[in-house]
ROSEPA-717632 format. One record per residue (C-alpha): residue in three letters; x, y, z; residue number from 0. Coordinates in steps of 0.1 Angstrom, whole numbers, m for minus. Layout:
N
(rec ala, (X, Y, Z), NUM)
...
***
This chain:
88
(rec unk, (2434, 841, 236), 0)
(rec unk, (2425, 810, 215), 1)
(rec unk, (2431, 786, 247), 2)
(rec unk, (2412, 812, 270), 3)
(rec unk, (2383, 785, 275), 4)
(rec unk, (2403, 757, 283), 5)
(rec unk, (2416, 777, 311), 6)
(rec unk, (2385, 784, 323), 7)
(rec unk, (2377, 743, 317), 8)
(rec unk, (2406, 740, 339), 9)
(rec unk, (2395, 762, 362), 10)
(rec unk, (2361, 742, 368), 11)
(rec unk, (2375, 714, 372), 12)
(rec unk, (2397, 725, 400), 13)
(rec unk, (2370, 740, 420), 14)
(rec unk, (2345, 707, 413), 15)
(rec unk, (2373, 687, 422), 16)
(rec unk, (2380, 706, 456), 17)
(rec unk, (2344, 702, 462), 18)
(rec unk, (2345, 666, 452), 19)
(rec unk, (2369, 656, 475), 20)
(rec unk, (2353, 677, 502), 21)
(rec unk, (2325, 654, 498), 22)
(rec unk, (2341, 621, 507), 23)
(rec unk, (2317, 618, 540), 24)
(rec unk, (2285, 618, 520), 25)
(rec unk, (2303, 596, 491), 26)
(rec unk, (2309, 572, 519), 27)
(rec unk, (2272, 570, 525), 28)
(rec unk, (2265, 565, 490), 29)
(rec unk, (2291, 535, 491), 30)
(rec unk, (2282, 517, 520), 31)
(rec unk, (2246, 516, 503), 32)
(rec unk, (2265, 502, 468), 33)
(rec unk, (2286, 475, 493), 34)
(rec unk, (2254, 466, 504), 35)
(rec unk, (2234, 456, 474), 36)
(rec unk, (2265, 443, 461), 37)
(rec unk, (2289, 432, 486), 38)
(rec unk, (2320, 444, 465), 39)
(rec unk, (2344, 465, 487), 40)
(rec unk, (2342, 435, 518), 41)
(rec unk, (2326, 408, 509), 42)
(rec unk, (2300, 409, 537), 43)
(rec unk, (2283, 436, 534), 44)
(rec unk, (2269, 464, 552), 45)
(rec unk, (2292, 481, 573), 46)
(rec unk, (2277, 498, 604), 47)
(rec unk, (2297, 525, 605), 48)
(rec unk, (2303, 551, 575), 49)
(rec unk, (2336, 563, 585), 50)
(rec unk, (2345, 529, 576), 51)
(rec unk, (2341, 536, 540), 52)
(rec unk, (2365, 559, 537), 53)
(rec unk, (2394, 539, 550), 54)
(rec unk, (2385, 505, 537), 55)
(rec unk, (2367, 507, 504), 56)
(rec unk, (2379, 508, 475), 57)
(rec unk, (2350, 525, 450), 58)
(rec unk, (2361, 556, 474), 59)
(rec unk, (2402, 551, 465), 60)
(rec unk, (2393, 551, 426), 61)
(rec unk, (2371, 576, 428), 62)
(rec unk, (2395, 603, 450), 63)
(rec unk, (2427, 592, 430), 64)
(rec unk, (2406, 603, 396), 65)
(rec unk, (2399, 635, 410), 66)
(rec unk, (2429, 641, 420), 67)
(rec unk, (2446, 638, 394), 68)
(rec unk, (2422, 658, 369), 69)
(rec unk, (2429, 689, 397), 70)
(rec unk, (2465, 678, 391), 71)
(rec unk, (2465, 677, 355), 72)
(rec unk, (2440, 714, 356), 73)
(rec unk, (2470, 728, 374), 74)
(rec unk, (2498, 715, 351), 75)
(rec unk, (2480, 731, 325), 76)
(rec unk, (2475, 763, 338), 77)
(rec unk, (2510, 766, 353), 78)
(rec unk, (2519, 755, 313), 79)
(rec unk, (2501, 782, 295), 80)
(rec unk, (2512, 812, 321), 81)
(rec unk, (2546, 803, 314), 82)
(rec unk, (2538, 800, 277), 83)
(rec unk, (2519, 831, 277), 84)
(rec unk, (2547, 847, 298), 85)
(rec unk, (2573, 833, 271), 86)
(rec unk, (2558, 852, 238), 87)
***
């Protein structure tokens, strides 16, 4: 009972990261507007097409390996305390 809201933490940030990585199309957007201030993921720019961004940039790598492994870790968790709670 004393870990009850970390489960529920857990929870969250299973379904945000679901919808996180569900959202790769419009992060790719946001991206290609970042490259194109900054130039980091290519070096030359603006890409023309979005699609791009989700194959060859990197800000979209790091940001998809993060949440996937807090889902990852969320899970490991839960699967932890059932079996703990399951245990005694």
């Amino acid at each position: 009972m004393k870990d009850f809201h970390l489960k529920i933490l857990a929870i969250i940030m299973i379904i945000f990261g679901i919808f996180g990585l569900s959202t790769l199309p419009f992060l790719s957007i946001i991206v290609q507007y970042i490259d194109s201030i900054t130039g980091f993921s290519s070096g030359n720019g603006y890409l023309t097409n979005n699609m791009d961004y989700l194959f060859k940039s990197p800000l979209i790598y790091i940001g998809g390996f993060f949440v996937f492994i807090s889902i990852i870790l969320a899970i490991i968790y839960l699967v932890y305390s059932f079996f703990k709670a399951k245990r005694g």
